[in-house]
C-alpha positions in Angstrom: 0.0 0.0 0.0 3.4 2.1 0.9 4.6 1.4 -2.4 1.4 2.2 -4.0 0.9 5.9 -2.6 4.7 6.5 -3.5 4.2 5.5 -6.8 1.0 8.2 -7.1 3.2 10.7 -5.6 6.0 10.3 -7.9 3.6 10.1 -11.3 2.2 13.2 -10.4 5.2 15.1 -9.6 6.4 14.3 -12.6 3.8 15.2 -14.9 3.4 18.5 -13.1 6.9 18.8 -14.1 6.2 18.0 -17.8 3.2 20.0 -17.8 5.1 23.3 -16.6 7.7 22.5 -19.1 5.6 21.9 -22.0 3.3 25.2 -21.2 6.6 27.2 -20.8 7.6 25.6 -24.3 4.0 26.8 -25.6 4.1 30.2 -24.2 7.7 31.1 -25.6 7.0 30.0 -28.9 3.6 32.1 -28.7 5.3 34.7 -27.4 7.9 34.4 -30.2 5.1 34.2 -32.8 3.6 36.8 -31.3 6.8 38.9 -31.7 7.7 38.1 -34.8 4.7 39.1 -36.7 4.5 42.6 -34.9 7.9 43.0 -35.7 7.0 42.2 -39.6 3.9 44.3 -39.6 5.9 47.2 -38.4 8.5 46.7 -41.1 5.6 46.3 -43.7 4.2 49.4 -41.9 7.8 51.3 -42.5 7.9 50.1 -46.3 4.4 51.2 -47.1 5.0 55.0 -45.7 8.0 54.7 -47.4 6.6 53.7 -51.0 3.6 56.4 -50.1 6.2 59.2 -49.3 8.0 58.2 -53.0 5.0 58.1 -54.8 4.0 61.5 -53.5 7.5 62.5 -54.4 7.0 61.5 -58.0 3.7 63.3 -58.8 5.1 65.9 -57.2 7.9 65.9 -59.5 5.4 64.9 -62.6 3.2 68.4 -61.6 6.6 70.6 -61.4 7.5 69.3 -65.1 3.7 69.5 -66.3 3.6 73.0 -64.6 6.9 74.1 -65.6 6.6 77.6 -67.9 8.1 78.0 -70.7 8.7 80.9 -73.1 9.2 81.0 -76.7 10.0 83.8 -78.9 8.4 85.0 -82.6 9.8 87.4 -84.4 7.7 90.0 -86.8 9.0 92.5 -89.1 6.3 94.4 -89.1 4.8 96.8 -86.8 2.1 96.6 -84.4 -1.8 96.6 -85.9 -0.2 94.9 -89.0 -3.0 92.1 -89.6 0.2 89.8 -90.0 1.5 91.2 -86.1 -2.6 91.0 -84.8 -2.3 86.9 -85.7 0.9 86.7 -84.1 -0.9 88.0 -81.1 -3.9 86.3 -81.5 -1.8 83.1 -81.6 0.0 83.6 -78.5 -3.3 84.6 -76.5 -4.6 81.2 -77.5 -1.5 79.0 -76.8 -2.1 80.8 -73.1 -5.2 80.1 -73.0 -4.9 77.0 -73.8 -2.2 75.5 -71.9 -3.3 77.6 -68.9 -0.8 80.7 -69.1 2.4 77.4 -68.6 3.4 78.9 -72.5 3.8 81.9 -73.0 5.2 83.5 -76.8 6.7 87.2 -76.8 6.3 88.5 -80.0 8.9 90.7 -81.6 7.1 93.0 -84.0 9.1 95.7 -86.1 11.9 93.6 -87.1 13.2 94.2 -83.6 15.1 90.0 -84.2 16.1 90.9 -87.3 15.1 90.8 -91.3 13.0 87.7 -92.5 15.8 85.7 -94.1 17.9 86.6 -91.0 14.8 85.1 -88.6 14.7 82.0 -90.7 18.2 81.4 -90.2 17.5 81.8 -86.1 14.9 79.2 -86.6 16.8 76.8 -87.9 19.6 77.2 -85.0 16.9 77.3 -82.5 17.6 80.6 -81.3 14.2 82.2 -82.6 11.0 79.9 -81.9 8.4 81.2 -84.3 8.5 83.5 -87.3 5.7 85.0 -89.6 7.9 85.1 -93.1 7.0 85.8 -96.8 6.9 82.8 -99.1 9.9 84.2 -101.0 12.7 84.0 -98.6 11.5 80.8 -97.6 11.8 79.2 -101.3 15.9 79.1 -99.8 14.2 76.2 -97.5 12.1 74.6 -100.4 12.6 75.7 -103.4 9.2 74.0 -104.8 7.4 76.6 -103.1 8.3 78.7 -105.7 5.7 77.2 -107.9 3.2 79.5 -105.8 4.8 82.6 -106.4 4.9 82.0 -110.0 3.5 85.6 -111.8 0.5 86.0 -112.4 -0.4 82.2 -111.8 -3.5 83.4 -109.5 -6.9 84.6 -111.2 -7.7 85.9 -108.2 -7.5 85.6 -104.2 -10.1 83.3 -103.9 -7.7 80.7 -106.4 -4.9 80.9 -104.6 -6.9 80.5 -100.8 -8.8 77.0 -102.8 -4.8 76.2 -103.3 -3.7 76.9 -100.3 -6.3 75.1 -98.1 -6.2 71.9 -100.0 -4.2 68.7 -99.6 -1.3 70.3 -102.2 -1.6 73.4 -99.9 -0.7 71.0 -97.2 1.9 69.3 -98.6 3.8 72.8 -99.5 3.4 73.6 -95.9 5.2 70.7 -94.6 7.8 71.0 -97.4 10.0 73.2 -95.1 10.5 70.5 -92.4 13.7 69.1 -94.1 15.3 72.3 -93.4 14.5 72.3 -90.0 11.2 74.6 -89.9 8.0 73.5 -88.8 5.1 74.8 -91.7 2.4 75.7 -89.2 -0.4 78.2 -91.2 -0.4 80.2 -94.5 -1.1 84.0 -94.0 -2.7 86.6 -96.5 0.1 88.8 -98.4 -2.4 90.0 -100.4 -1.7 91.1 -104.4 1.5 92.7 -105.1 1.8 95.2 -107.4 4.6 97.8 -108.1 4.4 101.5 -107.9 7.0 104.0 -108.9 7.7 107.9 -109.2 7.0 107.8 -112.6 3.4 107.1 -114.6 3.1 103.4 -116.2 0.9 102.4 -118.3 2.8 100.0 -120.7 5.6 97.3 -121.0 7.6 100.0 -122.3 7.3 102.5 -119.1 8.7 99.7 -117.2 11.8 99.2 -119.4 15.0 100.6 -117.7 13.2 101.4 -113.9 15.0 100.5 -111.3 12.7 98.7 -108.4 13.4 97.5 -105.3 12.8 93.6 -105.1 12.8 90.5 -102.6 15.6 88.9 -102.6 15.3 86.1 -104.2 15.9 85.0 -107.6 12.4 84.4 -109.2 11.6 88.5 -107.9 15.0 89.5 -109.2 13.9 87.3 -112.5 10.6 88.8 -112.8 12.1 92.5 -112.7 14.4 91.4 -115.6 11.4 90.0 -117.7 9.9 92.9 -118.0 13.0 95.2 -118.9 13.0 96.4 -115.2 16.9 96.6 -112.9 16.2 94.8 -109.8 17.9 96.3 -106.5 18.6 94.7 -103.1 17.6 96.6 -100.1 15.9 96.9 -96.7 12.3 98.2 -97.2 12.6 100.9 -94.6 15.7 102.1 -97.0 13.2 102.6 -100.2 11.9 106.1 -99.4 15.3 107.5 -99.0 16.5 105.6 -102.5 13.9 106.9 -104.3 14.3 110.4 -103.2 18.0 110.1 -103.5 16.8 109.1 -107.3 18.4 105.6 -106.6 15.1 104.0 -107.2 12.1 104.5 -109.6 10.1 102.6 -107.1 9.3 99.1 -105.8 6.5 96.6 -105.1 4.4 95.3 -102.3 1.0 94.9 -101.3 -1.5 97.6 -100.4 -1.1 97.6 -96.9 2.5 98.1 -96.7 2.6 100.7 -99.2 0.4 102.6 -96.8 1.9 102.0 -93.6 5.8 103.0 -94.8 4.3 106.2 -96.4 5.7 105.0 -99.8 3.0 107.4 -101.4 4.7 110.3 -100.8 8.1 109.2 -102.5 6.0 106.9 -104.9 2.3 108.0 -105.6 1.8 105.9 -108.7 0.6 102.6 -107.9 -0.2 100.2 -110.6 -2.7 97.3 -110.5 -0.8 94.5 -111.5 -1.1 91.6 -109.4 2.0 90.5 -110.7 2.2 87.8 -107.3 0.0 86.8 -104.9 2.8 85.5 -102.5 1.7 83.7 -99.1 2.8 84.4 -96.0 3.9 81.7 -93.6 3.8 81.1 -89.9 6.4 78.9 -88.9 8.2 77.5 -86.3 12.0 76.6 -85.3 12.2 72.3 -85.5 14.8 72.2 -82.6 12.4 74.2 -80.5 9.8 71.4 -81.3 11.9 68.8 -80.7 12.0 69.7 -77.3 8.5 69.8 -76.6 6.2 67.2 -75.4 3.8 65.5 -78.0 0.7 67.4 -76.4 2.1 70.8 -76.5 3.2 70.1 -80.3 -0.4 69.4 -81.0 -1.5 72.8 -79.3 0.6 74.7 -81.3 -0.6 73.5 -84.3 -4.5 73.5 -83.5 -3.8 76.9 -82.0 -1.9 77.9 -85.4 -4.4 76.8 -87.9 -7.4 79.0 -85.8 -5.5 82.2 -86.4 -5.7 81.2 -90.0 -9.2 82.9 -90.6 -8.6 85.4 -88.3 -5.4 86.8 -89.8 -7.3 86.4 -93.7 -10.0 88.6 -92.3 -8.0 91.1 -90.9 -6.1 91.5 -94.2 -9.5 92.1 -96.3 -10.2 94.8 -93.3 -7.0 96.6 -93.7 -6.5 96.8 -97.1 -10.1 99.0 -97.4 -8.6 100.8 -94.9 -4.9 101.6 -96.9 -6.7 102.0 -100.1 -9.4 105.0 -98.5 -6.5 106.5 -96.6 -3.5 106.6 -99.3 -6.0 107.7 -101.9 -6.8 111.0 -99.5 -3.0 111.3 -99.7 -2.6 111.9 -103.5 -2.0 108.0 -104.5 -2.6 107.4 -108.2 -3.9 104.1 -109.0 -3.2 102.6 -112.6 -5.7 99.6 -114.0 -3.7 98.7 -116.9 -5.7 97.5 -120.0 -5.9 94.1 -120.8 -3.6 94.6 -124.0 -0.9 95.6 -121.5 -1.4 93.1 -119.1 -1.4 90.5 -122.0 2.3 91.8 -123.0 3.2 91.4 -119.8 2.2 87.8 -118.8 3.3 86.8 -122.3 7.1 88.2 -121.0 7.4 86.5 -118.1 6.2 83.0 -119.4 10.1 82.1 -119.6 9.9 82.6 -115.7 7.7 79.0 -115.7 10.5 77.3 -117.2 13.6 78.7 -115.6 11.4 78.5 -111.8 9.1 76.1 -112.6 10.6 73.1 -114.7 11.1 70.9 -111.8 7.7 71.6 -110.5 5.3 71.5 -113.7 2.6 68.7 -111.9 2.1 71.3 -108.9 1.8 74.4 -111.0 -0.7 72.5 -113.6 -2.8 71.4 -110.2 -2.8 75.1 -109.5 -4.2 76.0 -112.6 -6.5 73.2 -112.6 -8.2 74.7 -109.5 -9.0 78.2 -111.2 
C-alpha cells in the first residue's frame, strides 16, 4: 500500500513537471510568434510610408515638369496693328489660353530679331521659336514653293486661298520640315503690285526702272522679264533711295505701301497683281523637338485658328490703306488688258527657268481656277 501511494506521488510530480515544461515551451513559442509578426507588420508598416512618401515624391515631381513655364519667342518685321502682327498675337493669346498661361510667346514686331531671311536662319539654329515670313525667302528652305509665287499664276485671291487650303496646300506647308522649320499656317500677303515715281501704263514705261525687289531669284527674275533693274535693299531704306533718285520705285501689297508712307516718294501705284505671295507662320524644328507631343499638338491647333482670323483682318485693312493713301494723292493705274497681255506673255520664260522641276504642282494650281 506504501509502495502504492509513493508511486502516485511520484507520477504526479512528474507530470506536473512535464506540464510546466511543456506550457513554458508553448508560451515562448507564442510569445515568439507573437513577436515576430508585430515586428513584420511594423517593417511592412515602414515600407508602405516609405513607398507612399515616394510616390508623392514623383507626382510631385510629374506636376513641377507638367507645370513648368516655358517661353518662346516670334519674331515679326512688321509693326504693331499689322493684320500679320494682330495673328501673331492672337496666336500667342490662345496657346495661353490654352495650356493655362504654362506657355507663354513674346512677340517681336518691327523687325526688332532681325530681317525675315535673318529670322529663318534663327529658326533653324533654334535661337528664334516662331517667325511670320513671306513665301519668297523661304523658297531658300524649299525651293518647290516657288511654284506658288509664279506671276501671275493666280486669277484671283479666292484661287490661290482654294490652293492653299487643299491637300497640295498642305503638302507645300510641310515641305520646309527638311530644313529644320515647322510649316504651321499660311497667312494673306495679299496682291502685289509695283508702284513708282513715274506714270506706267505699258511694258515699255517699265523698261529701264530701277525697283526694289525681294531677294530672291524668281523676284530678281521677274524685274528682268519685263525690262526692269532689280535692286537689293531693306524696305525701310526705299523712301530715302527713291528720293535720293536711286530707285524708280518698288512693289508690295497695299497695306505696306500705306503704312511705310511710300506714297509720298511713290504715288503711282499700278494694279498688277504680278504675285500673290503667301505668308507663312512657322516655327523653329529644334524648339519642337524639345517639346512634349501634347504641347506640339496645341501649337498647331492653336496655329491653324489664327488662320481665318489673320485672312480677315487682311481684307479689313487693305479697305482701310486703299481709302487713306487715296486722300494722300496715291494714283492708281488699271492697266488694260492689251498691257497686261504683253506682260504675262514676258514673263512666261519665268515658268521654265522656276518652274521646270515643279510642272505637276503648277498645272494642279491651274487646274483649281
Amino acid at each position: 500500500m506504501r509502495r502504492l501511494s509513493v508511486f502516485f506521488l511520484m507520477f504526479f510530480f512528474l507530470f506536473g513537471i512535464t506540464a510546466c515544461s511543456s506550457t513554458e515551451r508553448t508560451d515562448s513559442r507564442d510569445s515568439r510568434y507573437k513577436g515576430s509578426v508585430a515586428e513584420s507588420r511594423v517593417r511592412d508598416r515602414k515600407k508602405l510610408l516609405e513607398l507612399e512618401d515616394n510616390n508623392s515624391d514623383t507626382e510631385n515631381k510629374e506636376t513641377e515638369v507638367k507645370e513648368e513655364k516655358i517661353t518662346l519667342k516670334l519674331a515679326e518685321v512688321h509693326a504693331e496693328g499689322y493684320p500679320t502682327t494682330l495673328a501673331d498675337r492672337k496666336f500667342s493669346e490662345l496657346v495661353s489660353q490654352k495650356t493655362g498661361g504654362r506657355i507663354t510667346i513674346e512677340v517681336y514686331s518691327d523687325g526688332k530679331l532681325g530681317d525675315e531671311n535673318t529670322v529663318i536662319e534663327a529658326m533653324q539654329n533654334g535661337t528664334v521659336d516662331f517667325a511670320r515670313v513671306s513665301v519668297s525667302p523661304m523658297t531658300k528652305a524649299s525651293p518647290k514653293l516657288n511654284a506658288l509665287s509664279l506671276p501671275y499664276l493666280y486669277k484671283n485671291s479666292e484661287h490661290m486661298w482654294r490652293v492653299l487650303n487643299s491637300d497640295l496646300g498642305q503638302q507645300m506647308l510641310e515641305s520646309i520640315s527638311n530644313a529644320q522649320l515647322v510649316g504651321l499656317a499660311w497667312y494673306d500677303g495679299g496682291a502685289r503690285n509695283f508702284f513708282s515715281n513715274k506714270e506706267i501704263k505699258s511694258l515699255e514705261d517699265i523698261k529701264g526702272l530701277r525697283f526694289r525687289m525681294q531677294n530672291n531669284d524668281l523676284m530678281f527674275g521677274l524685274a528682268k522679264a519685263l525690262g526692269a533693274e532689280p535692286k537689293d535693299m531693306p524696305m525701310g531704306d526705299i523712301n530715302n533711295a527713291i528720293e535720293q533718285g536711286v530707285l524708280d520705285g518698288a512693289e508690295n501689297n497695299i497695306p505696306t505701301y500705306e503704312s511705310l508712307g511710300h506714297a509720298a516718294y511713290a504715288p503711282y501705284y499700278i494694279f498688277d497683281s504680278h504675285s500673290r505671295i503667301p505668308e507663312i507662320l512657322a516655327g523653329s524644328g529644334k524648339t519642337f523637338e524639345n517639346l512634349s507631343s501634347d504641347d506640339q499638338k496645341i501649337l498647331k491647333e492653336c496655329a491653324k485658328e489664327t488662320q481665318e482670323y489673320e485672312i480677315e483682318q487682311w481684307e479689313k485693312r487693305e479697305i482701310e490703306s486703299k481709302e487713306k493713301i487715296e486722300k494722300q494723292g496715291a494714283v492708281f493705274i488699271e492697266l488694260s488688258p492689251e498691257t497686261m497681255d504683253e506682260i504675262k506673255k514676258a514673263c512666261e520664260p519665268l515658268y521654265d527657268e522656276f518652274g521646270n522641276d515643279y510642272k505637276d504642282i503648277i498645272q494642279k494650281i491651274k487646274d483649281m481656277a
